[in-house]
TILUM-391891 format. One record per residue (C-alpha): x, y, z; residue in one letter; residue number from 1; chain. Coordinates in steps of 0.05 Angstrom, whole numbers, padded with zeros to 5 digits. Example, Ala and Ser with C-alpha at 12.3 -4.5 7.8 and 13.67 -1.06 7.14 Angstrom:
<atoms>
+--------+--------+--------+------+------+-------+
:      X :      Y :      Z : fimi : vopa : kolza :
+--------+--------+--------+------+------+-------+
:  00246 : -00090 :  00156 :    A :    1 :     A :
:  00273 : -00021 :  00143 :    S :    2 :     A :
+--------+--------+--------+------+------+-------+
</atoms>
This chain:
<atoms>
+--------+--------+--------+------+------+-------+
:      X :      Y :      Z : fimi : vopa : kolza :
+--------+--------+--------+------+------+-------+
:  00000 :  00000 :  00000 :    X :    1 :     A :
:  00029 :  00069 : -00016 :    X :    2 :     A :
:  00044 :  00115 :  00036 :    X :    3 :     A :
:  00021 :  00196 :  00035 :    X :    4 :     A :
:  00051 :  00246 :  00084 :    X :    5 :     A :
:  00009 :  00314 :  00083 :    X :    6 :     A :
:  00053 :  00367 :  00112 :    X :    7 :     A :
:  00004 :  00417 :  00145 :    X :    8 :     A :
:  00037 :  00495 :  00163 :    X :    9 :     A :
: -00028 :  00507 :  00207 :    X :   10 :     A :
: -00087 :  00477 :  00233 :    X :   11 :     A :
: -00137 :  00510 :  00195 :    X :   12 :     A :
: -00120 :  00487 :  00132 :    X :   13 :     A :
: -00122 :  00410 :  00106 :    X :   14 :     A :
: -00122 :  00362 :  00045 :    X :   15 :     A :
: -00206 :  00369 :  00039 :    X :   16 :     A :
: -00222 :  00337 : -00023 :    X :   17 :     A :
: -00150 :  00312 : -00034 :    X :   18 :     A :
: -00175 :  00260 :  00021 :    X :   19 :     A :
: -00222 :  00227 : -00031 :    X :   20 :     A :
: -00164 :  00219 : -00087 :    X :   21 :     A :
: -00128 :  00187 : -00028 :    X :   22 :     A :
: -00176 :  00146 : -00002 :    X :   23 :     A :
: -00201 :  00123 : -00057 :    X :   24 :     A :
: -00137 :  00094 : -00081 :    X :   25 :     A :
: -00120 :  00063 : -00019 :    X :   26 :     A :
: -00066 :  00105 :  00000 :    X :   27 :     A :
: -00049 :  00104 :  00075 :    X :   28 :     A :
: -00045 :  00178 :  00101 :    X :   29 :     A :
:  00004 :  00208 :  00158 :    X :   30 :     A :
: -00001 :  00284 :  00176 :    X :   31 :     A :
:  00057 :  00325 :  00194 :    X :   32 :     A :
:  00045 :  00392 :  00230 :    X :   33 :     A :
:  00114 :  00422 :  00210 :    X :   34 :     A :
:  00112 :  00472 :  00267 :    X :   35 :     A :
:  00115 :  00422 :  00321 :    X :   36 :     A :
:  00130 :  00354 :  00295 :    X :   37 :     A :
:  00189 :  00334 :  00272 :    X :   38 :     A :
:  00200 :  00303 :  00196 :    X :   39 :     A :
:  00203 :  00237 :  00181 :    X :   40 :     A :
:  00239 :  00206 :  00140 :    X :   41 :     A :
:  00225 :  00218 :  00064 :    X :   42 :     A :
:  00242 :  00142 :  00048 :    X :   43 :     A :
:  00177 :  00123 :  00085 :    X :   44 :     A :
:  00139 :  00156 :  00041 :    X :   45 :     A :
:  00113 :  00151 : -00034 :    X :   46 :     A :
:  00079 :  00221 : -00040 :    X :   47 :     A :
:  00075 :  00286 : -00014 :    X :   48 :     A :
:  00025 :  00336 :  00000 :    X :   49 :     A :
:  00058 :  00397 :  00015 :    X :   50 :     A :
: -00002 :  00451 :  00041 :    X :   51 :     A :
: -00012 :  00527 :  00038 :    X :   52 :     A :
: -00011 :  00572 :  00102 :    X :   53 :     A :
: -00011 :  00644 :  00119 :    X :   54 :     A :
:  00055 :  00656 :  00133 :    X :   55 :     A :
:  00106 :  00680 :  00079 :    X :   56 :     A :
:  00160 :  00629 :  00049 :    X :   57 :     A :
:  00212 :  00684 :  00068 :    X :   58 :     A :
:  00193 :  00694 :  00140 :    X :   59 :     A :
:  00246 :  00651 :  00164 :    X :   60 :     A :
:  00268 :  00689 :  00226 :    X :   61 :     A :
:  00196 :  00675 :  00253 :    X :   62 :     A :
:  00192 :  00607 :  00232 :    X :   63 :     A :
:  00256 :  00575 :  00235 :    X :   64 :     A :
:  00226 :  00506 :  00214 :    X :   65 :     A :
:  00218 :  00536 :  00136 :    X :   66 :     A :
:  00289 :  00520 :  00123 :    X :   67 :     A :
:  00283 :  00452 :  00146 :    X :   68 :     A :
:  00219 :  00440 :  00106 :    X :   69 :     A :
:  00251 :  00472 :  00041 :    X :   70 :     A :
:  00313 :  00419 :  00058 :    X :   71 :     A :
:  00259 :  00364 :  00060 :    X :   72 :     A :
:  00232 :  00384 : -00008 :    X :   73 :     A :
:  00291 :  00383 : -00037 :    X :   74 :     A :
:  00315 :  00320 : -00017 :    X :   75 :     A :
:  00240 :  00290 : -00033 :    X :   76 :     A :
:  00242 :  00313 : -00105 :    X :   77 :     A :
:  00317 :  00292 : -00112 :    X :   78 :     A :
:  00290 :  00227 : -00089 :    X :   79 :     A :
:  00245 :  00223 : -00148 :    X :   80 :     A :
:  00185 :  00213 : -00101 :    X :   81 :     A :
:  00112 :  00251 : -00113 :    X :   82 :     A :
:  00102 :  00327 : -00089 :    X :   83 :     A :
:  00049 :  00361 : -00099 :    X :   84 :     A :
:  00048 :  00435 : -00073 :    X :   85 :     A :
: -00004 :  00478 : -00061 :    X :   86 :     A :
: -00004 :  00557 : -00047 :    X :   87 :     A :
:  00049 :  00559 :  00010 :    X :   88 :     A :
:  00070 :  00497 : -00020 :    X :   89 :     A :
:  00077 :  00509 : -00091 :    X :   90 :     A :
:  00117 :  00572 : -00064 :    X :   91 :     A :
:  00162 :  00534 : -00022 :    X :   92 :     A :
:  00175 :  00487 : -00083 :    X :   93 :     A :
:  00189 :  00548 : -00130 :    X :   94 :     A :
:  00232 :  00570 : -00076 :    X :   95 :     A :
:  00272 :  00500 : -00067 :    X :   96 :     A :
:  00281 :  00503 : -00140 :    X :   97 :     A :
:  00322 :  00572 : -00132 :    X :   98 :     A :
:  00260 :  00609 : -00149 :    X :   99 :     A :
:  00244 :  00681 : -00118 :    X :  100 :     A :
:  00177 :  00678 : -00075 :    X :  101 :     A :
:  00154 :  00759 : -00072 :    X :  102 :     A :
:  00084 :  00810 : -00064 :    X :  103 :     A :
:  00052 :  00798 : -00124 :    X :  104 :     A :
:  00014 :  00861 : -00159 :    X :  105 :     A :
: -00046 :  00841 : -00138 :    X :  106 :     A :
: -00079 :  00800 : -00075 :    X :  107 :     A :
: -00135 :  00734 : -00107 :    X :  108 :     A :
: -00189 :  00716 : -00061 :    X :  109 :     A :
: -00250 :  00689 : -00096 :    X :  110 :     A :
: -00264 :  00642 : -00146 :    X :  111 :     A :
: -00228 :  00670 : -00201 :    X :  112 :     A :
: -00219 :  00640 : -00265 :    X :  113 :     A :
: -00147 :  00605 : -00293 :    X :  114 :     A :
: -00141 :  00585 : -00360 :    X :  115 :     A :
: -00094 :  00522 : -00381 :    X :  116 :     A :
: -00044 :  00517 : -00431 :    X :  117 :     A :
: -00100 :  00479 : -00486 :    X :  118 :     A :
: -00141 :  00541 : -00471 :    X :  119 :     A :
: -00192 :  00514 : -00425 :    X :  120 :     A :
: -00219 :  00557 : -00380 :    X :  121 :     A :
: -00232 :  00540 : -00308 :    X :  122 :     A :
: -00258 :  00580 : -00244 :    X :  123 :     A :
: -00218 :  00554 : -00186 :    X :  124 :     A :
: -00206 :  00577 : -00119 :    X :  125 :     A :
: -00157 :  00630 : -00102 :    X :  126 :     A :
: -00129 :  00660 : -00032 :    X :  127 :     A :
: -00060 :  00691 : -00034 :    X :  128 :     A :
: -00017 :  00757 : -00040 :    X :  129 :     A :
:  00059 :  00724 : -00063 :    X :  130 :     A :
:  00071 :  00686 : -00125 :    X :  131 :     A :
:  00138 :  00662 : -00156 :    X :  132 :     A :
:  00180 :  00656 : -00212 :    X :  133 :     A :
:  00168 :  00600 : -00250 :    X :  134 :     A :
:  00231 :  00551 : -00238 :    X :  135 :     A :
:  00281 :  00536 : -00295 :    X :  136 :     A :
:  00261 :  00467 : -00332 :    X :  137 :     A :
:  00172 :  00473 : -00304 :    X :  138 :     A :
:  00125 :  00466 : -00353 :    X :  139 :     A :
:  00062 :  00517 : -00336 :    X :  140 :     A :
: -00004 :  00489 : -00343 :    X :  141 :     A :
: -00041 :  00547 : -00318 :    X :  142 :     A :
: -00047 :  00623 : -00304 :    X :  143 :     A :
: -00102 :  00681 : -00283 :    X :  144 :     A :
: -00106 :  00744 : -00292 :    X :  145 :     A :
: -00067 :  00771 : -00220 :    X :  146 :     A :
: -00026 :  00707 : -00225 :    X :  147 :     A :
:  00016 :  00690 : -00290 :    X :  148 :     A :
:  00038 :  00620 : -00253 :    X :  149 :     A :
: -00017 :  00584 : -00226 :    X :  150 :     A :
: -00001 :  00512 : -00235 :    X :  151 :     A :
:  00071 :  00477 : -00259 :    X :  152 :     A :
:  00105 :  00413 : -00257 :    X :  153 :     A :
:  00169 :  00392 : -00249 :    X :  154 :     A :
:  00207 :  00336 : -00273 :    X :  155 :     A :
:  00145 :  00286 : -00279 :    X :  156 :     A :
:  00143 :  00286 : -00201 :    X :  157 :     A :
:  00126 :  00347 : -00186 :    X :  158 :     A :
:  00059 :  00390 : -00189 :    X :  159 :     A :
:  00040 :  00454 : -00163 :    X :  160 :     A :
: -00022 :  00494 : -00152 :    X :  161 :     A :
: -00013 :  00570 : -00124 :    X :  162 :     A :
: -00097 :  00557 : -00127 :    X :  163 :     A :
: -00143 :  00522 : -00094 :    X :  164 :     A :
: -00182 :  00460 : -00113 :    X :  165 :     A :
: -00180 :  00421 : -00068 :    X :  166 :     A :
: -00236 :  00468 : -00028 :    X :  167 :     A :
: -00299 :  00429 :  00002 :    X :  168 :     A :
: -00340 :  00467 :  00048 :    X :  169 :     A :
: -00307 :  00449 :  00111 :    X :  170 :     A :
: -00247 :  00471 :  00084 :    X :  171 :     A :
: -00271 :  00530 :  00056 :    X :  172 :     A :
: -00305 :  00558 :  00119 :    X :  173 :     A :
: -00240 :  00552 :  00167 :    X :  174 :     A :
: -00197 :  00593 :  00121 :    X :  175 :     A :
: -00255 :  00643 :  00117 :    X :  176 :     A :
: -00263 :  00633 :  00194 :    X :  177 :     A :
: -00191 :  00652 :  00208 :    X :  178 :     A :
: -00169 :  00690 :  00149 :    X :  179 :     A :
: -00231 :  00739 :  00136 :    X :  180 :     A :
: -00190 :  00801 :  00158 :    X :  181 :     A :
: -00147 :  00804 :  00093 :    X :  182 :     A :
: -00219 :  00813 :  00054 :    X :  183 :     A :
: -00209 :  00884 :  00036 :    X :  184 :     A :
: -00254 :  00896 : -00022 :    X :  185 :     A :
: -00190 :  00897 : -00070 :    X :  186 :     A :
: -00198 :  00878 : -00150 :    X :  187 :     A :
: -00191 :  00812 : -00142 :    X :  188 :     A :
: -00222 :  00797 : -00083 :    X :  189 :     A :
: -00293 :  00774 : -00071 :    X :  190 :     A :
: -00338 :  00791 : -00002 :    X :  191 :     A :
: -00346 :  00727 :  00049 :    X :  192 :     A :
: -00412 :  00709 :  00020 :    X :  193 :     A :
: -00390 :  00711 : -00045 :    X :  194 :     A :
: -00334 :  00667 : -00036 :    X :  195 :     A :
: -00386 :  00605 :  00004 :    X :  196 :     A :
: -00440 :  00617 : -00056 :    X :  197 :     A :
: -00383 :  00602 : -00103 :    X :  198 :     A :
: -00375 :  00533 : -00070 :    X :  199 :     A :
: -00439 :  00510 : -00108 :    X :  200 :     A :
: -00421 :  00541 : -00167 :    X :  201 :     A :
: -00349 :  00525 : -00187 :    X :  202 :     A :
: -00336 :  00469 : -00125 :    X :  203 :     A :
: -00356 :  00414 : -00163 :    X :  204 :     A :
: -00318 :  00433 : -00229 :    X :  205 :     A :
: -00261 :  00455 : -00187 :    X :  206 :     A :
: -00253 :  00380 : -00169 :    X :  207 :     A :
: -00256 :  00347 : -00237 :    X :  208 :     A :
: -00208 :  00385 : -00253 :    X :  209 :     A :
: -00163 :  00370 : -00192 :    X :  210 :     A :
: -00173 :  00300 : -00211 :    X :  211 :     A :
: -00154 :  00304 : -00292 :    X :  212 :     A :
: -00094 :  00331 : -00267 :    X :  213 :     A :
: -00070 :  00291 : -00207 :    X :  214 :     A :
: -00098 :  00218 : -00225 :    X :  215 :     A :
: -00048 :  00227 : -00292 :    X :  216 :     A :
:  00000 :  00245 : -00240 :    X :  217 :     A :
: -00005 :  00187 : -00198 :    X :  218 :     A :
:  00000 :  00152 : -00263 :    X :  219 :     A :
: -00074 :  00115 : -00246 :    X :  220 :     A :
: -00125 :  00103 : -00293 :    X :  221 :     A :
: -00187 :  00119 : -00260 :    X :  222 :     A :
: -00224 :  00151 : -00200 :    X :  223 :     A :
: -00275 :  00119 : -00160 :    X :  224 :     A :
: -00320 :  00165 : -00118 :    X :  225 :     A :
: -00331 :  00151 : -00046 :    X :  226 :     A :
: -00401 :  00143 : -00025 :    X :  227 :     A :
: -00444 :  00208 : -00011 :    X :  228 :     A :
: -00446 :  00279 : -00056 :    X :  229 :     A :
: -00403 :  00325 : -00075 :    X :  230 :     A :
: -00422 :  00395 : -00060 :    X :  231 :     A :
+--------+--------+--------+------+------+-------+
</atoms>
């Protein structure tokens, strides 16, 4: 059975429908919570699930642990095993990669469309204020309008998503919960009921195309859907 570490930078924000790719491919899951647990090690591991959080990939003097986490990446995708990166994480992989991680022009917090390198155009979840310069050798697969890179990979074991889509409703309420001060009224940046409406709208879409891009990934053929909806 393969093995799935999720490294989690705070409480508040999880795997939510990640879980169900997971799950339903039998993969056992571990959680690390970097900022008080220590890493394992990588060998134990087929895949990892790097998550977002609210602090900054260069705020190393307040949490010391980022260096050791960036180490850990490294030595994960030198190891040829699975990462997959998302906001925080996707920086923190640009960043391992010798990529810049910096204020972008404009703060995302909605459900914003990102269009993909065929031209499809998708509205995903967004909620962040850095971006990164896409690392020498990625392939882009995605970018929006405040964001030029939205989703990369990386030497066939890497993918990264500065957006959200892995967003389910429990997941979508805590970052609201604890994040609602940064909702400003900027460009790109929808009110809190706008942002749980859009969970009807775009969720379900938002998650098919999660899955057409991380079952390829994981290199299997098919998905099969837990029991009960998907909102």
């Amino acid at each position: 059975m393969k093995k799935v570490l999720i490294l989690k930078h705070v409480e508040f924000e999880g795997p939510g429908r990640f879980l169900k790719i997971f799950e339903s491919l039998n993969y056992t899951i571990t959680y690390c919570n970097i900022w008080k647990d220590s890493l394992p090690s990588i060998k134990d591991y087929d895949l990892f699930l790097i998550m977002g959080g609210p602090m900054s990939v260069n705020d190393t003097e307040d949490f010391p642990w980022l260096e050791a986490e960036k180490q850990f990446i490294s030595s994960a995708i030198n190891a040829g095993k699975k990462v997959i990166g998302i906001c925080l994480g996707a920086q923190l992989i640009a960043s391992t990669l010798g990529e810049p991680v910096f204020l972008g022009e404009e703060k995302e917090i909605g459900w914003y469309p990102v269009r993909l390198n065929n031209n499809d155009l998708h509205f995903v979840f967004h909620w962040h204020g850095e971006t990164y310069d896409l690392p020498v050798g990625a392939e882009l697969l995605a970018s929006s309008a405040a964001c030029e890179n939205q989703i990369f990979t990386y030497n066939k074991n890497v993918i990264a998503f500065q957006c959200h889509l892995e967003m389910d409703e429990s997941a979508l309420k805590s970052i609201v919960d604890k994040c609602r001060d940064e909702l400003t009224g900027e460009r790109f940046m929808m009110t809190e009921e706008q942002i749980m409406d859009g969970l009807a709208v775009y969720g379900a879409s938002s998650f098919e195309l999660l899955k057409s891009l991380i079952l390829p990934f994981l290199k299997e053929a098919s998905f099969q859907p837990l029991s009960g909806p998907v909102i």
